[in-house]
N, C-alpha and C positions, 0 to 999 in steps of 0.2 A: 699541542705546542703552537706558539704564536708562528704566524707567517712572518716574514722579512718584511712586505711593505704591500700596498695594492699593486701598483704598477712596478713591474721585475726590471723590465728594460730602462726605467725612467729615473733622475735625480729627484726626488721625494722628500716632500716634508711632510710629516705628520703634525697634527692638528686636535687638542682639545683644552677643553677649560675646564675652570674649578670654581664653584659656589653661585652656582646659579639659580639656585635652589635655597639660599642663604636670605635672612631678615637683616641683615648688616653687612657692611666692609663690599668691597668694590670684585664685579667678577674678575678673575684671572687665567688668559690664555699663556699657551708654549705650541713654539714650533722648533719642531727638532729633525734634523738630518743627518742620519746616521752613514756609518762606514758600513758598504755592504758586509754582510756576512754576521752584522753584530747580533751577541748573543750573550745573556746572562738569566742564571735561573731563577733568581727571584723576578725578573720582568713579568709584572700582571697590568691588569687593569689597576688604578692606583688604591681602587675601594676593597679589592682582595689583598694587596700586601699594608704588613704592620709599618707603623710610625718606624721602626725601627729599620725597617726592611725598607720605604721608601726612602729616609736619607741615606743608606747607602749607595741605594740606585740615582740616587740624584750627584751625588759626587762623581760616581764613575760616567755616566751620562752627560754633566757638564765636562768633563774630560774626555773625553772620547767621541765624543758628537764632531761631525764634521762643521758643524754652526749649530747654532738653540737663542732663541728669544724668548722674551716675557715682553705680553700685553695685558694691560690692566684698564679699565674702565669704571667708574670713579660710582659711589652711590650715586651724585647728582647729576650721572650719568645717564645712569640705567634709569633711572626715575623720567629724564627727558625722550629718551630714545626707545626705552622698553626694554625689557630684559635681554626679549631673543635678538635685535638688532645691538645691543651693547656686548652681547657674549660674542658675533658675529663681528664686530666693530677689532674687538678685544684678539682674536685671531689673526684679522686684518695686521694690527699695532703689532703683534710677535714676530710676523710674517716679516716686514717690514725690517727688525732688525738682525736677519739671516744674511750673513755675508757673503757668500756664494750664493751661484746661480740656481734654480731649479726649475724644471720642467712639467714637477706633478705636487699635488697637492693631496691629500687625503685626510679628512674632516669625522672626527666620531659626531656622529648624530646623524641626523637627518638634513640638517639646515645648514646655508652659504651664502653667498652672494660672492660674484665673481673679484677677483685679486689677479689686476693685472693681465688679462688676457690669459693666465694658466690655466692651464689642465685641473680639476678637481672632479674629487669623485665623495661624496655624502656616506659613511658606515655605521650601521647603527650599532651598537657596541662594539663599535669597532677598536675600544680600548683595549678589549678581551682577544683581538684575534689578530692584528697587527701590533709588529713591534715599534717603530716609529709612532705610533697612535698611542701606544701604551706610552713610552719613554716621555711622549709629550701630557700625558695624562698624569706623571709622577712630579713633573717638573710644574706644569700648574698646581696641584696640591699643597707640592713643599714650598711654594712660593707666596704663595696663599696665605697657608696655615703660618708662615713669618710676620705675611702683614699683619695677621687677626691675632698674635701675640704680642707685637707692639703695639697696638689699638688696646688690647687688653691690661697694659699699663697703662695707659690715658683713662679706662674706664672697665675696671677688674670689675664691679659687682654685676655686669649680664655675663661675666665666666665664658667669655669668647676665647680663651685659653685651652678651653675642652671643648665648649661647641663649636666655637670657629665661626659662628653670626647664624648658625642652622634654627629653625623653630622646634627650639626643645622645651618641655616643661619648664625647666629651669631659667633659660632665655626667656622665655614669655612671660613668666612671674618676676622676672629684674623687672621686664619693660612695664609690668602692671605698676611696679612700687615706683620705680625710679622715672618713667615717662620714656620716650625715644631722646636721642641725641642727634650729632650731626651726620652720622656713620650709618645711621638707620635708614632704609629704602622706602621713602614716604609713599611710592606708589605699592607698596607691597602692602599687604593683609595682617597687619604686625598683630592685632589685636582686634576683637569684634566693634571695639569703641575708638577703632583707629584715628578718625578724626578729631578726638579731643587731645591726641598726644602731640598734635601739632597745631597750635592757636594761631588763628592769623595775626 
């Protein structure tokens, strides 16, 4: 069973992103701050519950969170700044639109950089074992997987509908036939002939 939060005594936001690991579309952070005590049983990490399982949790979670934000950081982002400082950027930006006050911070992974003078503390799966960290791990997902299906109407044939921009077979063979677009993370490894899909 997930724990309540890292810090027990402290006003706590949990902390993770979505698609960081993705050849398209922009990463996406959530910071969320729960009512102590919150508790529902499909809460996992977002990669153990189904599509169908996390939009219900995303409903109940944007209703019941004491505050929640979405941070996004942009391909032409990530591309300038790097992955790990645009997924860290992208936390910052969530963080940022929390409306009440907090005192702790608790981040899945390993990596941060300080926000504000707060308290933080780095959990490495910590999606799995806090619920704050989890709830913000479901709300980057579903937030995510909305943008990569309106992207998916501007340009259905890399099936970012089902991959959501990940380096699948099927995504890397659009990218072979069709080239990159603007969506694409030029500094990413799209293709072994990467630099011919973008001519100066």
């Amino acid at each position: 069973m997930l724990q309540f939060q890292v810090n027990p005594t402290a006003i706590e936001a949990g902390c993770d992103e979505a698609g960081r690991g993705c050849l398209a579309g922009p990463v996406v952070a959530a910071a969320v701050i729960l009512p102590q005590g919150f508790f529902h049983p499909l809460l996992n990490d977002s990669k153990q519950v189904s599509k169908r399982g996390r939009g219900i949790l995303r409903e109940i979670i944007e209703k019941e969170a004491l505050s929640w934000g979405i941070g996004v950081c942009s391909p032409e982002e990530i591309d300038s700044i790097n992955i790990l400082n645009a997924s860290i950027l992208a936390m910052h930006k969530a963080l940022d639109k929390l409306v009440i006050s907090f005192d702790s911070i608790a981040i899945d992974g390993n990596k941060f950089k300080p926000y504000k003078n707060i308290n933080y503390s780095t959990q490495i799966k910590g999606d799995g074992r806090f619920v704050n960290i989890a709830a913000a791990s479901i709300l980057a997902k579903t937030h995510r997987d909305e943008i990569m299906n309106k992207l998916h109407e501007e340009y259905p044939f890399y099936g970012w509908d089902s991959n959501m921009g990940y380096p699948t077979v099927k995504h890397r063979d659009a990218i072979r036939e069709n080239g990159a677009c603007k969506h694409h993370r030029k500094s990413f490894q799209l293709l072994p002939a990467q630099m011919e899909l973008f001519p100066k």
